[in-house]
Chimera marker file (.cmm) of the C-alpha trace (Angstrom):
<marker_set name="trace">
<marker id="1" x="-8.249" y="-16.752" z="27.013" r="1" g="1" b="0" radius="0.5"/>
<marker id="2" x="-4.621" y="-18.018" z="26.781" r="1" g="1" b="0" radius="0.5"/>
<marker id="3" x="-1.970" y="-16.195" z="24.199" r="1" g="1" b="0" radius="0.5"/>
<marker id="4" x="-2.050" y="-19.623" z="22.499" r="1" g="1" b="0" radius="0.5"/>
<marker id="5" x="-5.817" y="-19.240" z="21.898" r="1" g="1" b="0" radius="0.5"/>
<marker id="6" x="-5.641" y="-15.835" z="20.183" r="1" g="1" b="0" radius="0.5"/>
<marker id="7" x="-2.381" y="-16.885" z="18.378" r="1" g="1" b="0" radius="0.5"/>
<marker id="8" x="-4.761" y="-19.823" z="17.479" r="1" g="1" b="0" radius="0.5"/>
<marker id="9" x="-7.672" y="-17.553" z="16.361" r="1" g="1" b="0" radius="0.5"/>
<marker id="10" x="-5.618" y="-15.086" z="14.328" r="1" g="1" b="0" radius="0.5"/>
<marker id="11" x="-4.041" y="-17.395" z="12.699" r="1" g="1" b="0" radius="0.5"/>
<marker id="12" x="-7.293" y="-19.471" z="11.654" r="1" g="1" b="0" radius="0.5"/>
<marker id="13" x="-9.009" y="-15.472" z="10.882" r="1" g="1" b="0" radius="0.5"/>
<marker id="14" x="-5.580" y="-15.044" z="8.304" r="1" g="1" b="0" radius="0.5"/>
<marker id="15" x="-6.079" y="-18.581" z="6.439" r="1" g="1" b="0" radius="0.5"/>
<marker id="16" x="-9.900" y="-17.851" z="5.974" r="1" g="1" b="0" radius="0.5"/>
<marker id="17" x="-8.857" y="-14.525" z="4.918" r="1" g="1" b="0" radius="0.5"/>
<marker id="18" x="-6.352" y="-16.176" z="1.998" r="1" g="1" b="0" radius="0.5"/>
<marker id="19" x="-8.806" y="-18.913" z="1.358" r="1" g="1" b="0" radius="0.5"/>
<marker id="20" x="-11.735" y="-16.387" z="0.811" r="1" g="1" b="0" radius="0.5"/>
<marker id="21" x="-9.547" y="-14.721" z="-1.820" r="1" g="1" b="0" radius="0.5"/>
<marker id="22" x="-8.134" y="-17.642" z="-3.312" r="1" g="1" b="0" radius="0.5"/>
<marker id="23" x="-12.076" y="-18.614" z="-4.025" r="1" g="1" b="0" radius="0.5"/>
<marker id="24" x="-13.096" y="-15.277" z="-5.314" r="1" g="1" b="0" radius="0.5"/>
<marker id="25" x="-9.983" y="-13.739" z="-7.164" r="1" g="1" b="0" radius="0.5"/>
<marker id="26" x="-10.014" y="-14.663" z="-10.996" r="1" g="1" b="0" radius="0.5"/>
<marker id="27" x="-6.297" y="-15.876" z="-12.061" r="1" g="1" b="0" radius="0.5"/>
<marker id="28" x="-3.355" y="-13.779" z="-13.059" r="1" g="1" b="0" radius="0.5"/>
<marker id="29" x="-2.493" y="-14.121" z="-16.123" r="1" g="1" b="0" radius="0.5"/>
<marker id="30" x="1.433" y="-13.547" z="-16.550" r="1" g="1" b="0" radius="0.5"/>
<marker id="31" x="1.412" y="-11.874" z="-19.652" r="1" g="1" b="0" radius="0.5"/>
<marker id="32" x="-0.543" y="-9.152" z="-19.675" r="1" g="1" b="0" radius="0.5"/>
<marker id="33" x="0.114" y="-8.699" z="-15.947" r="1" g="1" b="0" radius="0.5"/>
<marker id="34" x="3.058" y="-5.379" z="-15.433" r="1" g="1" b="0" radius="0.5"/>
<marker id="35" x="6.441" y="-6.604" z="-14.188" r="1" g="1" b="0" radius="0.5"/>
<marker id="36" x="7.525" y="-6.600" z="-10.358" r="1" g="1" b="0" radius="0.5"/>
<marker id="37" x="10.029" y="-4.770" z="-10.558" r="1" g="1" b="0" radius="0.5"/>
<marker id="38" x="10.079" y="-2.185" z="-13.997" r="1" g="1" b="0" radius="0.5"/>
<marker id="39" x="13.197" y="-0.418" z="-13.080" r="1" g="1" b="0" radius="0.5"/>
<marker id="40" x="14.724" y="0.799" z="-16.844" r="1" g="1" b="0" radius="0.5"/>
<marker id="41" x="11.931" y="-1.028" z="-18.616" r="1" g="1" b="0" radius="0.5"/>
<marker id="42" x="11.002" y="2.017" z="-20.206" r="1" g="1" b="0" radius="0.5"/>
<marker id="43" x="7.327" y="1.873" z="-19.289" r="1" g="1" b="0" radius="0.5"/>
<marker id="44" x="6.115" y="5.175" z="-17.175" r="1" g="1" b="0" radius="0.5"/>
<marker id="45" x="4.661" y="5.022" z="-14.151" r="1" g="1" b="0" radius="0.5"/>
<marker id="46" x="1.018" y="4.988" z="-13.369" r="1" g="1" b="0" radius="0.5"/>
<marker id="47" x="-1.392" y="5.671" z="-10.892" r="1" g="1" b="0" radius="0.5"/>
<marker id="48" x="-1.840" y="8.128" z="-8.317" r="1" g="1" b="0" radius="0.5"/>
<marker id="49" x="-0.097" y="9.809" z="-5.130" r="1" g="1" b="0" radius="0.5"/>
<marker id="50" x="-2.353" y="10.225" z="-2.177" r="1" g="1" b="0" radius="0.5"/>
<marker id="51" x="0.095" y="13.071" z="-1.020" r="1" g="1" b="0" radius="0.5"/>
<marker id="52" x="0.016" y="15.071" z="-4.584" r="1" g="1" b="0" radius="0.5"/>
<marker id="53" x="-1.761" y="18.184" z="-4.935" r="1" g="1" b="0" radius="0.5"/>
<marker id="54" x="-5.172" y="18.453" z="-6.576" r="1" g="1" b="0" radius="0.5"/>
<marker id="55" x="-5.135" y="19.836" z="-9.851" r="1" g="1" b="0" radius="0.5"/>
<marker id="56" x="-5.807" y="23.285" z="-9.920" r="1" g="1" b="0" radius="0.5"/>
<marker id="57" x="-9.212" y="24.976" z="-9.978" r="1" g="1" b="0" radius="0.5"/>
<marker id="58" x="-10.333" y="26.849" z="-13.383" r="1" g="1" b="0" radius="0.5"/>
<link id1="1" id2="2" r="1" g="1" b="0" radius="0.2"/>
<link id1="2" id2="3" r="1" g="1" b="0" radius="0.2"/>
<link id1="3" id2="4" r="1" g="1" b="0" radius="0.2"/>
<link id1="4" id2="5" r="1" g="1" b="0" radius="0.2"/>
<link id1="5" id2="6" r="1" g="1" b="0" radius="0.2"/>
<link id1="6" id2="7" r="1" g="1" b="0" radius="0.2"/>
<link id1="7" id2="8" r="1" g="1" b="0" radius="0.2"/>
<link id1="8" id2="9" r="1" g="1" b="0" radius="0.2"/>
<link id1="9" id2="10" r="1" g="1" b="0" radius="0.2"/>
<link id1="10" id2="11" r="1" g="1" b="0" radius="0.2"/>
<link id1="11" id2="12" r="1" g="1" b="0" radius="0.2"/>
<link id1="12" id2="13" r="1" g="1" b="0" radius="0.2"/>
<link id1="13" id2="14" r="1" g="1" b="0" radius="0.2"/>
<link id1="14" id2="15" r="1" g="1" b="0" radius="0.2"/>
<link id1="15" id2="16" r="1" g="1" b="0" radius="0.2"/>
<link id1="16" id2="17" r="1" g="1" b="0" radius="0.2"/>
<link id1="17" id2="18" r="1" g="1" b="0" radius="0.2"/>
<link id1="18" id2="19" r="1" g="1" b="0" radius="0.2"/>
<link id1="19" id2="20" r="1" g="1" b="0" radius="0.2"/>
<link id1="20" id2="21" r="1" g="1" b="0" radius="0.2"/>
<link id1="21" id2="22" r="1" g="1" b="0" radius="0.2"/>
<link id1="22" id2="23" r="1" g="1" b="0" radius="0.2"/>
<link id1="23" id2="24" r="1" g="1" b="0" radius="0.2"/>
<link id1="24" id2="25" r="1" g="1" b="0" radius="0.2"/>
<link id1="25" id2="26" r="1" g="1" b="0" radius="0.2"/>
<link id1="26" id2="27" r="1" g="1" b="0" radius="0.2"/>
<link id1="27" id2="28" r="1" g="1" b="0" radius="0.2"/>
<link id1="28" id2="29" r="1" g="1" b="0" radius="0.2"/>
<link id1="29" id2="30" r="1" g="1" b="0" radius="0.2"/>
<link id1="30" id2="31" r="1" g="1" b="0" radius="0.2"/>
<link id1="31" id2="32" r="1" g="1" b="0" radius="0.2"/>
<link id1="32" id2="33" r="1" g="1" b="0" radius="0.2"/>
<link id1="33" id2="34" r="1" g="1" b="0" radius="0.2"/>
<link id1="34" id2="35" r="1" g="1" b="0" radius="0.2"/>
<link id1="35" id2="36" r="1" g="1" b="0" radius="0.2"/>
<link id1="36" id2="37" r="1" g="1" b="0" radius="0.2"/>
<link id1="37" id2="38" r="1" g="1" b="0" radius="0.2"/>
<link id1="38" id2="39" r="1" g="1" b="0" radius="0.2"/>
<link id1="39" id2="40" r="1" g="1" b="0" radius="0.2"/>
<link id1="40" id2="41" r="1" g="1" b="0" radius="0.2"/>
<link id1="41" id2="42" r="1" g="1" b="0" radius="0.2"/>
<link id1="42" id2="43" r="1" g="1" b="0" radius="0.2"/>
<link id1="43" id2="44" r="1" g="1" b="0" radius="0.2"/>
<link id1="44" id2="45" r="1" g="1" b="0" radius="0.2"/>
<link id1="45" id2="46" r="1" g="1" b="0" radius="0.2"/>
<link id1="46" id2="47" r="1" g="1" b="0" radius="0.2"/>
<link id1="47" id2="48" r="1" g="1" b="0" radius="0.2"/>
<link id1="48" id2="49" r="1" g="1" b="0" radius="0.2"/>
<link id1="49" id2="50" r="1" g="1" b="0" radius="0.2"/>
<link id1="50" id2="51" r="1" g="1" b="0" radius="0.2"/>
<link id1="51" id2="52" r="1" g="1" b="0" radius="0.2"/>
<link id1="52" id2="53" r="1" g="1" b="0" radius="0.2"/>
<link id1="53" id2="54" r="1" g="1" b="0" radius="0.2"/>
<link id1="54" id2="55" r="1" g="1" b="0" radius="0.2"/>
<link id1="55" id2="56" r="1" g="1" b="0" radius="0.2"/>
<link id1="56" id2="57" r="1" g="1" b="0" radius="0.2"/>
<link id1="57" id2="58" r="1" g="1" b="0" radius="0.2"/>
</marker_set>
């Protein structure tokens, strides 16, 4: 194979990818969605830290 085949064949693998999620992902709804970019909104920050400690054992 050519580079223009596999440049070809990644890029068709990448748009199936997208469409395949386009087809299966229900819509976002802006509202209720959190905002990009929360800097000063006030709202704490959630979620985890895959290099924080575990808690400790009792």
């Amino acid at each position: 194979m050519r580079r223009a085949h596999v440049g070809w064949l990644v890029a068709l693998g990448m748009v199936g990818l997208i469409a395949l999620d386009r087809v299966q992902s229900a819509p976002l709804n802006p509202y209720t969605a959190p905002p990009m970019i929360a800097l000063g909104s006030g709202l704490a920050a959630t979620g985890g830290h895959c290099a924080a400690p575990p808690p400790p054992a009792r």
